[in-house]
C-alpha positions as CSV (number, residue, x, y, z in Angstrom):
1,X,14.0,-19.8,1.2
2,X,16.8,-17.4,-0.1
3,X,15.9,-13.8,-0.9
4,X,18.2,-11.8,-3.7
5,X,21.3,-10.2,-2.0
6,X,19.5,-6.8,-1.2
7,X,22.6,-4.7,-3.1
8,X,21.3,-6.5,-6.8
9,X,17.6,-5.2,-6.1
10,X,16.4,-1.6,-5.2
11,X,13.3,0.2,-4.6
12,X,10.1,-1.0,-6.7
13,X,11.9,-4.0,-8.1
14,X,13.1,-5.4,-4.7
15,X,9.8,-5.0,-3.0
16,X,8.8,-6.7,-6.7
17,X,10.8,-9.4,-6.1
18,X,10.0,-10.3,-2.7
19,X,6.5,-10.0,-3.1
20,X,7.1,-12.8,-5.7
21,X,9.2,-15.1,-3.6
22,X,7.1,-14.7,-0.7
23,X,4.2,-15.7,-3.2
24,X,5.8,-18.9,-4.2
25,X,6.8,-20.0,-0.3
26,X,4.2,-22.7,-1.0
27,X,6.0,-25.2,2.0
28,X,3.9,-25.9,5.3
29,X,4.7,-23.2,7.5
30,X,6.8,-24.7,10.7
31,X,4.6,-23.7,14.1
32,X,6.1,-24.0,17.7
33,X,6.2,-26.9,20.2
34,X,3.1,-27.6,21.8
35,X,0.5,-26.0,18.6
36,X,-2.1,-28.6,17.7
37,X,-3.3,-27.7,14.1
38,X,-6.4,-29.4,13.6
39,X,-5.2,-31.7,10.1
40,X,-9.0,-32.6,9.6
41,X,-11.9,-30.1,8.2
42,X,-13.3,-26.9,10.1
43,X,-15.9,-28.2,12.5
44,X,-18.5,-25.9,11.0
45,X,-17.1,-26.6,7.4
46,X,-20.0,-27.4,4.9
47,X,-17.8,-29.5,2.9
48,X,-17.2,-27.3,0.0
49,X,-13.7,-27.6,-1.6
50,X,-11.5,-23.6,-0.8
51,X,-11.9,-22.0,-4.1
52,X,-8.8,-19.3,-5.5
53,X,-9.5,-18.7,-8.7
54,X,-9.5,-15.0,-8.1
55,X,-9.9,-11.7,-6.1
56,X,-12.8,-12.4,-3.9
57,X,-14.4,-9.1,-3.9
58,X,-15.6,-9.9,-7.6
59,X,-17.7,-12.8,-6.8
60,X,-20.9,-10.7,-6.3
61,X,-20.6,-9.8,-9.8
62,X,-20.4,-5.6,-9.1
63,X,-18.6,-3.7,-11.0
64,X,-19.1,-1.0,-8.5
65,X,-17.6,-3.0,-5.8
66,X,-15.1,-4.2,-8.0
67,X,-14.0,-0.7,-9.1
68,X,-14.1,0.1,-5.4
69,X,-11.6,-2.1,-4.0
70,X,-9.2,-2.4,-6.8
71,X,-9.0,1.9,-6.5
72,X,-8.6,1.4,-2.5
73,X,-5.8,-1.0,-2.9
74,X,-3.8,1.0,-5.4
75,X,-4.7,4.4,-3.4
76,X,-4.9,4.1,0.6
77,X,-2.8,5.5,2.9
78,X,-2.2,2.6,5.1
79,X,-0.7,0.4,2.3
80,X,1.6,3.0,1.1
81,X,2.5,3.0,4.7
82,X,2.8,-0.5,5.1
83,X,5.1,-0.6,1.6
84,X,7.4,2.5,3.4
85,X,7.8,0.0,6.0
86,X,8.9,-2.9,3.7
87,X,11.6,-0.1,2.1
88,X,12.8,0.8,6.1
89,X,13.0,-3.5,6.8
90,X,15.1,-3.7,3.4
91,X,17.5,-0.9,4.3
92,X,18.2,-3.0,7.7
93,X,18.8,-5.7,5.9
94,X,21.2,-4.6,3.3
95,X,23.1,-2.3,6.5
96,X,23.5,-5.7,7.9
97,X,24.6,-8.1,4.9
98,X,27.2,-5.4,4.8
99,X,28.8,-6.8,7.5
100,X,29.6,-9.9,6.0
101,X,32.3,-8.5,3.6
102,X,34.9,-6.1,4.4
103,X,35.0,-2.0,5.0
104,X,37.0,-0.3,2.8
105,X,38.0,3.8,3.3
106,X,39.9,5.9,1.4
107,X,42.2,8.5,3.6
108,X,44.1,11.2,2.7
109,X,46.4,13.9,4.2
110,X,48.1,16.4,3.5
111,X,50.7,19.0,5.8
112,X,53.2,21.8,5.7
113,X,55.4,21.7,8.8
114,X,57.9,24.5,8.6
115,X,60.0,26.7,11.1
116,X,62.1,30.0,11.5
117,X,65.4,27.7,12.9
118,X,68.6,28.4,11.6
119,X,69.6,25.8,8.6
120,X,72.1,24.1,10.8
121,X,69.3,23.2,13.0
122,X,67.0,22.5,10.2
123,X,69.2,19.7,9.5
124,X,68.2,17.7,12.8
125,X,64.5,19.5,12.7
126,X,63.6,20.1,8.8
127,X,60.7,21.3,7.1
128,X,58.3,19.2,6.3
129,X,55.4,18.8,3.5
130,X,53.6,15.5,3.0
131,X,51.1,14.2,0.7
132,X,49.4,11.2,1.6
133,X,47.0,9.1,0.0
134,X,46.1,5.1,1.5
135,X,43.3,2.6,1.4
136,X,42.1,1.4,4.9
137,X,40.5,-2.0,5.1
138,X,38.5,-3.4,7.7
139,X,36.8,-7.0,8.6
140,X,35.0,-8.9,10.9
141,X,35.9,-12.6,10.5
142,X,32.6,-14.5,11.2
143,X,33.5,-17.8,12.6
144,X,30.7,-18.2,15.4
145,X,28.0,-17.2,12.7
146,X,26.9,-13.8,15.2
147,X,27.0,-11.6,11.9
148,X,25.2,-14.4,9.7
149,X,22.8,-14.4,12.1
150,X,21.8,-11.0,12.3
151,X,21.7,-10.8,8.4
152,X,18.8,-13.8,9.0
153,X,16.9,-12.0,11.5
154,X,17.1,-8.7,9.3
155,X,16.0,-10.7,6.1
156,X,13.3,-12.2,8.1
157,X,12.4,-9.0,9.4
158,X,11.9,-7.7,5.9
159,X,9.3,-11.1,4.7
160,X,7.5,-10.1,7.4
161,X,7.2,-6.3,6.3
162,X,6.2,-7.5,3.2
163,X,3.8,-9.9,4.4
164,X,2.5,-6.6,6.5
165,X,1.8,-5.0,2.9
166,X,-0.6,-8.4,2.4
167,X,-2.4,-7.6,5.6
168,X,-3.0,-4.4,4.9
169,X,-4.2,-5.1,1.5
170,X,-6.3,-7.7,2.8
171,X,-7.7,-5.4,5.4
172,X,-8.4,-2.3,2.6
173,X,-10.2,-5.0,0.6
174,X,-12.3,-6.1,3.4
175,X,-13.2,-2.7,4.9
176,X,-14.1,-1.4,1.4
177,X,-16.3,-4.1,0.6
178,X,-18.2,-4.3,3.9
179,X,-18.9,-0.2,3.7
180,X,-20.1,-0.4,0.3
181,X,-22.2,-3.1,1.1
182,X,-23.8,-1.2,3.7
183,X,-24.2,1.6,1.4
184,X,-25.9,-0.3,-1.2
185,X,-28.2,-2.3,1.8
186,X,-29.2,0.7,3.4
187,X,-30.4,2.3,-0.1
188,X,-32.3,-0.5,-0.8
189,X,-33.9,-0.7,2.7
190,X,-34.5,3.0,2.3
191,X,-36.5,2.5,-1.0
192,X,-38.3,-0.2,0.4
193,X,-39.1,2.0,3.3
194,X,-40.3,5.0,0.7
195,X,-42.4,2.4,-1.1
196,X,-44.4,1.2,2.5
197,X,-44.7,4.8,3.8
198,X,-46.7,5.7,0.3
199,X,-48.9,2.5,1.1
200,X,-49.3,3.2,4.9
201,X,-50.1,7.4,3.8
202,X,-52.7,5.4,1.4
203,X,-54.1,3.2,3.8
204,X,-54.2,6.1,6.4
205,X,-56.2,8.5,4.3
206,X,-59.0,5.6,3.8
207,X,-59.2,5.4,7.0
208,X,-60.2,8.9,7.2
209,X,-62.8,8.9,4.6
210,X,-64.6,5.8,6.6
211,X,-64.5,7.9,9.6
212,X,-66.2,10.9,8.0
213,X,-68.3,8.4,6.3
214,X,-69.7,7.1,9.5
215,X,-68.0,3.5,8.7
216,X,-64.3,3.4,10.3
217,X,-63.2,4.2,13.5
218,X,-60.9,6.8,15.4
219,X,-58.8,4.1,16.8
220,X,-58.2,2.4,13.3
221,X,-57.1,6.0,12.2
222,X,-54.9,6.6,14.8
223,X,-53.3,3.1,14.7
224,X,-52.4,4.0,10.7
225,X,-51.0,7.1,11.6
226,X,-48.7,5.5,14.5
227,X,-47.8,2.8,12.6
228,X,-46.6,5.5,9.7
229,X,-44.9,7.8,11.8
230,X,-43.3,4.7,13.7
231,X,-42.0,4.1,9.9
232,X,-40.6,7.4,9.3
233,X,-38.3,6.6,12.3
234,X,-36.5,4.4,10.6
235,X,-35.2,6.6,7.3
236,X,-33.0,9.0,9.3
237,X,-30.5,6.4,10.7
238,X,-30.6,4.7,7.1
239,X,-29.6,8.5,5.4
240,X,-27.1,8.7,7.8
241,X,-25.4,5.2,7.1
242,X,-25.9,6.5,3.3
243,X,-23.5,9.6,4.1
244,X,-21.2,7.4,6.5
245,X,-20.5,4.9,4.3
246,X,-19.7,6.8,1.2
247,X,-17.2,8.9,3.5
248,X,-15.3,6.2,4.7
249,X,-15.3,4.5,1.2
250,X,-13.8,7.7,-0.1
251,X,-11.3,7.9,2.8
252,X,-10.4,4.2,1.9
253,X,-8.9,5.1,-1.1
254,X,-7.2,8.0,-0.6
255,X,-9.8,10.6,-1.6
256,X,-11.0,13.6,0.9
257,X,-14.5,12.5,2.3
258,X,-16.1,15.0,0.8
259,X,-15.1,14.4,-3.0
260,X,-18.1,12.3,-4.8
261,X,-17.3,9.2,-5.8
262,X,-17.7,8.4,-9.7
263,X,-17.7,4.6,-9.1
264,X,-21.1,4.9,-7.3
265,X,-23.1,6.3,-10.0
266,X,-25.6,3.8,-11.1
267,X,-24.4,1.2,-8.4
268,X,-27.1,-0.7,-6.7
269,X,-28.8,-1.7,-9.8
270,X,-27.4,-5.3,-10.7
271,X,-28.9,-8.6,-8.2
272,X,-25.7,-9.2,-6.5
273,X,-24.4,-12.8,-6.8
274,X,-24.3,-15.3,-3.8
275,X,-20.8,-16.8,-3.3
276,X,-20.1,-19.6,-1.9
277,X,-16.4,-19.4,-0.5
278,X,-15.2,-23.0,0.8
279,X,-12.9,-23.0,3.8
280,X,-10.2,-25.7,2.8
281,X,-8.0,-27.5,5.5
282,X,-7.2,-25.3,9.1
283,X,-3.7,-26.5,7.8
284,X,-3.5,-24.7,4.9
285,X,-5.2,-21.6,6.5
286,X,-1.7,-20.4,7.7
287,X,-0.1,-20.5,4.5
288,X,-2.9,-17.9,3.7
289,X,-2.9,-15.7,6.3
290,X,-0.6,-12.8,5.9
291,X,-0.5,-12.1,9.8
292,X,0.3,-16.1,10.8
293,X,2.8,-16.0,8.0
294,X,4.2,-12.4,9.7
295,X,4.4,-14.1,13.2
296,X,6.2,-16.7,12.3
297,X,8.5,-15.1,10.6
298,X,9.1,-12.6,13.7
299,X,9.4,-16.2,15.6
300,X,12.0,-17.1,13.4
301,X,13.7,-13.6,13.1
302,X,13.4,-13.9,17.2
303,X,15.5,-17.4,17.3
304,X,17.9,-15.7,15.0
305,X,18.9,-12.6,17.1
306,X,19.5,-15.2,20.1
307,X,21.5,-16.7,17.9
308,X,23.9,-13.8,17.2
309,X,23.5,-13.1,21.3
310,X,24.8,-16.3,21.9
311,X,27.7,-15.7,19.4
312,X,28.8,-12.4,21.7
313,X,30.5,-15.4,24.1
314,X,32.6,-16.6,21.8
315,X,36.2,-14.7,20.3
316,X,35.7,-12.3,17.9
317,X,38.2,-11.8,15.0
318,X,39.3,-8.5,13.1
319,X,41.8,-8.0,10.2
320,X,42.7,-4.8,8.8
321,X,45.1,-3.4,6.3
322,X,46.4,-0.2,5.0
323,X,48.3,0.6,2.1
324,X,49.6,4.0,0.2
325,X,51.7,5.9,-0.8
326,X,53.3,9.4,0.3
327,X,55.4,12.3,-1.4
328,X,57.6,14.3,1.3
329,X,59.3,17.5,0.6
330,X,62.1,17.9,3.3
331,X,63.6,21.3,3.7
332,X,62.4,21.9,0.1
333,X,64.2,18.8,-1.5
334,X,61.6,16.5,-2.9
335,X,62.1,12.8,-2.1
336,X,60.9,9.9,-4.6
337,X,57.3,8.8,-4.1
338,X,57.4,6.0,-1.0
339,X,54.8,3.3,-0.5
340,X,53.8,2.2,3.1
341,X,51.6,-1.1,4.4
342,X,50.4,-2.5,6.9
343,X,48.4,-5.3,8.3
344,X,47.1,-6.6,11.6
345,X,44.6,-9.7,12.9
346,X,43.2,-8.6,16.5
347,X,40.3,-10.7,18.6
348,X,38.1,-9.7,21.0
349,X,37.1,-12.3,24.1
350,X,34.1,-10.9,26.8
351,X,36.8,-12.1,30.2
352,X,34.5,-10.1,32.5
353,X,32.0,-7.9,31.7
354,X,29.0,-8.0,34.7
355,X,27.0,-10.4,33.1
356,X,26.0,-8.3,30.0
357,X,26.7,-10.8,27.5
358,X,24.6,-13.4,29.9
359,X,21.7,-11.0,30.1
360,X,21.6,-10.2,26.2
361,X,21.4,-14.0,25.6
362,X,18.4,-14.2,28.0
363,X,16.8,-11.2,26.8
364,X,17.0,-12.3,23.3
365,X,15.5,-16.1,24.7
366,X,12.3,-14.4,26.0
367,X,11.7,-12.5,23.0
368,X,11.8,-15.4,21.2
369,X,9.7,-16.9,23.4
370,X,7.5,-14.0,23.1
371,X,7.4,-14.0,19.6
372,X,6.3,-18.1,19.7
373,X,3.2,-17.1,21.9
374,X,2.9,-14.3,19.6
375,X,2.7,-17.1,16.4
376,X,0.1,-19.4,18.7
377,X,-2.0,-16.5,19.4
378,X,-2.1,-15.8,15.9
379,X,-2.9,-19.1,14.7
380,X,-5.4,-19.9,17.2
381,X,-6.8,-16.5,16.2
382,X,-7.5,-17.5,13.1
383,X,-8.8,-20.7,13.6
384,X,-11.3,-18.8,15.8
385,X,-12.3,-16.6,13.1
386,X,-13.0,-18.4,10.6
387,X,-15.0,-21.2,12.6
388,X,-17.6,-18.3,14.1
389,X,-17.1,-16.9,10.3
390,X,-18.7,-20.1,9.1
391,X,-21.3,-20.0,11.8
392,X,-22.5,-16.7,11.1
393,X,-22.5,-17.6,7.0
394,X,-24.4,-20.4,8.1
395,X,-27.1,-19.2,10.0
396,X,-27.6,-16.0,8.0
397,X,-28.2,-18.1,4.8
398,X,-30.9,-20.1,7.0
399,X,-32.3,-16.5,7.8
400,X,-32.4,-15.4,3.9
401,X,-34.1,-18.7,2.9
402,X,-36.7,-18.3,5.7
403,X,-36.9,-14.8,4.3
404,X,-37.5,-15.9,0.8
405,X,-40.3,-18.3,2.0
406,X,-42.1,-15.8,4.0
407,X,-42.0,-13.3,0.7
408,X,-42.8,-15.9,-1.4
409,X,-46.0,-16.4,1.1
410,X,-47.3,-13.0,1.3
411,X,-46.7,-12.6,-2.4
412,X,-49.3,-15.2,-2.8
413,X,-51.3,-13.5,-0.9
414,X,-51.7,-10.6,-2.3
415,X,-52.5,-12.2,-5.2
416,X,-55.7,-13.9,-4.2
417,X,-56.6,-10.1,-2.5
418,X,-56.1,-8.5,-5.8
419,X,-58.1,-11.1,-7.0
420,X,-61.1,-10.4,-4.5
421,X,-60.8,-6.7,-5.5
422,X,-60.8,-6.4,-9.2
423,X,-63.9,-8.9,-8.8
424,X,-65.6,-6.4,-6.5
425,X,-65.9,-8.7,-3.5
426,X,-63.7,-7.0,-1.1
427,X,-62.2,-3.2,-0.6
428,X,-59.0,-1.7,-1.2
429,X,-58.2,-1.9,2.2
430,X,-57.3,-6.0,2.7
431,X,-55.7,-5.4,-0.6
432,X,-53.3,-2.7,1.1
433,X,-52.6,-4.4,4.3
434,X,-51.7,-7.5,1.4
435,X,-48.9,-4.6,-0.3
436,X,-47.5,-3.6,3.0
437,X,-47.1,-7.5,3.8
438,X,-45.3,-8.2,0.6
439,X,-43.0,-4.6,1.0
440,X,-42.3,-5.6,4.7
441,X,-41.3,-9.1,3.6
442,X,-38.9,-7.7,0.8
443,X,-37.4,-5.3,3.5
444,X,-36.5,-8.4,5.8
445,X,-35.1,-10.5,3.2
446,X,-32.8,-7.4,2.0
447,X,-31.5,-7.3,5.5
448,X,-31.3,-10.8,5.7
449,X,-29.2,-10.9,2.3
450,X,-27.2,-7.9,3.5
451,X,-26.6,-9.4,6.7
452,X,-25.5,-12.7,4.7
453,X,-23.1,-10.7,2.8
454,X,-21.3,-9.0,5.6
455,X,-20.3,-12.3,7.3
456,X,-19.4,-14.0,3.9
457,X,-16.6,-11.1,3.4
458,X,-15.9,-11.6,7.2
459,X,-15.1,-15.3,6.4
460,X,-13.2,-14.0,3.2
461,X,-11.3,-11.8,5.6
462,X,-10.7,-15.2,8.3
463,X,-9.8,-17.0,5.2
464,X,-6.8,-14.8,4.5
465,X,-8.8,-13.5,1.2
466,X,-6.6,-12.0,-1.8
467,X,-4.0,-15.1,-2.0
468,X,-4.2,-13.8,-5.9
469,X,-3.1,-10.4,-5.5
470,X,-0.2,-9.3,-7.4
471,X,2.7,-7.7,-5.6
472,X,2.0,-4.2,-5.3
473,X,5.6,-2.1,-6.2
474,X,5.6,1.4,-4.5
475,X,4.8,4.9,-6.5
């Protein structure tokens, strides 16, 4: 893969560009010695096919969440940081393609040289007055491929800056959408609550009529009352998640946390969807991974830099020229313009030098070696991820449909108590405890389907979510 020279590309357009090429770097992406990628499914895979027909984050259907993420990725901090990284890894690049072609300065002098001798003596010693203009060339004849392969390392270095910006995206988009899904869980939990505590107050202050009717007892009284304050423990940590969360989503896209948020108004009221993301192939995992695709290419960047150390053994080659032209004024009679040149080819070979050239080339070897263990980690890392990601999807839909079924239950139930009332054969009372059944059930299965979504943008995240995103130029 070949990247534009970085002198016909600057600023937004370059990071444009790369951003593109990187996008179409559809190949397998090589791995180390010794790195087993599974070529089969993901052990916990359900068999669904890996699905990219979009921006992930807009599969529940919100346009809150939506609005959300798209503002965070165009806004936060740490992707403008991330894209002032990708300018500094293009500005090494294009300082070190530089190398490849020659150094040319423009010089210029100009002296007055005179003296008090007698003329006679002036003749032997005159005055002097020179103008001089020249053009000085310089270059570094690359045979051994040192300079080539620093220009590699520093390209490398710069698809892996980019890739960086992809990460952090992905990151932003992730963070967003688990915060405001806690936002909009713990509102709906907190409702729920609201709803049981007017049903529990109800059921309390019945119990207090039977006891001052003679028919109730003190302990049924006081077990309502526990059982409501023991609910009116649960709203403050619920408010606070409220106030956390809408912080950190404003702080996510670059707002101060305590501006309001106008994406928020009137979110929550929509049934979110349920998607169903497929995992794909493990193999194809690290063509979507921004940090896999990174590492390797710091592997690569790694095994060019030993490269160009390994070149620091071998003769190095210079050629330089000058050419100009002068005017000289001696003893105040002017002389016709002259030209001067000159050129010269010099090398340089390391004869003794302590063993520094020996110790570079091993240094540079156990970086790269670094950076290969680096690339493993990473891919094992995110084999890891997304196989307790599909776990934790997995078991937390088995929790929501058990959650469905026990509110599907107790919603029957009620219905035959609401029955037995309105015909007179039973009290408010059963039908009560039937209410707070049906609101208790609906709280579980809202943390059950809350829980649910969390890991499902977890195995978004695992999955190397946002393979669709445009390149993002800088503002």
């Amino acid at each position: 893969m070949k990247l534009p020279h970085p002198f016909r590309a600057r600023g937004p357009r370059a990071l444009l560009a790369l951003g593109l090429i990187l996008a179409g770097c559809a190949g397998p992406a090589p791995t180390p010695g010794g790195l087993a990628v599974p070529e089969g499914a993901f052990r916990h895979a359900e068999g669904e096919p890996f699905r990219a027909e979009g921006p992930w984050w807009r599969d529940w259907g919100d346009p809150a969440l939506t609005a959300l993420v798209e503002r965070a990725l165009g806004d936060n901090l740490d992707v403008r940081a991330a894209l002032a990284r990708v300018r500094q890894a293009q500005a090494g690049w294009a300082a070190q393609a530089s190398r490849q072609g020659p150094t040319v300065d423009a010089q210029g002098t100009v002296s007055d040289q005179r003296s008090g001798l007698p003329e006679a003596v002036k003749r032997g010693q005159p005055d002097v007055r020179a103008l001089r203009l020249g053009l000085d060339s310089s270059w570094e004849l690359d045979l051994f491929g040192g300079v080539r392969a620093a220009v590699q390392a520093a390209e490398l270095d710069a698809q892996a800056a980019a890739l960086g910006v992809d990460g952090a995206r992905l990151l932003v988009a992730g963070e967003t959408a688990r915060h405001y899904l806690l936002w909009r869980g713990a509102r709906e939990q907190l409702a729920l609550l609201d709803a049981l505590h007017e049903r529990l107050r109800e059921a309390e202050g019945l119990q207090a009529r039977r006891l001052a009717a003679g028919e109730g007892s003190a302990l049924a009284l006081r077990r309502a009352e526990d059982e409501r304050l023991a609910l009116d423990t649960q709203r403050p940590p619920l408010r606070t998640l409220i106030a956390a969360s809408e912080a950190r989503l404003a702080v996510l896209s670059g707002r101060s946390p305590s501006e309001a948020l106008p994406e928020l108004a009137g979110a929550g009221r929509q049934q979110l969807e349920r998607p169903r993301p497929g995992p794909g192939l493990p193999s194809e995992l690290l063509r979507r991974r921004p940090d896999v695709q990174a590492a390797e290419r710091q592997w690569r960047a790694a095994g060019a830099r030993r490269a160009e150390a390994e070149a620091q053994r071998w003769p190095r080659l210079f050629l330089s020229a000058l050419f100009g032209g002068q005017d000289l004024t001696l003893n105040g009679a002017a002389l016709a313009p002259v030209r001067f040149s000159s050129a010269a080819l010099a090398f340089r070979l390391p004869v003794f030098d302590g063993g520094r050239t020996r110790a570079g080339i091993e240094r540079a070897g156990a970086r790269e070696a670094e950076a290969e263990h680096a690339l493993q980690a990473a891919v094992l890392r995110a084999l890891e991820e997304v196989e307790t990601a599909l776990v934790a999807r997995g078991q937390d839909g088995q929790q929501r449909d058990l959650a469905e079924a026990t509110l599907a239950s107790r919603q029957a139930q009620r219905g035959h108590a609401q029955a037995l009332w309105q015909a007179g054969q039973t009290g408010r009372l059963p039908l009560l405890e039937a209410e707070r059944g049906v609101l208790a059930a609906e709280l579980a299965l809202s943390a059950a389907r809350h829980r649910e979504a969390q890991t499902t943008v977890q195995l978004m995240l695992a999955l190397g979510g946002g393979w669709s995103l445009p390149p993002q130029a800088t503002r």
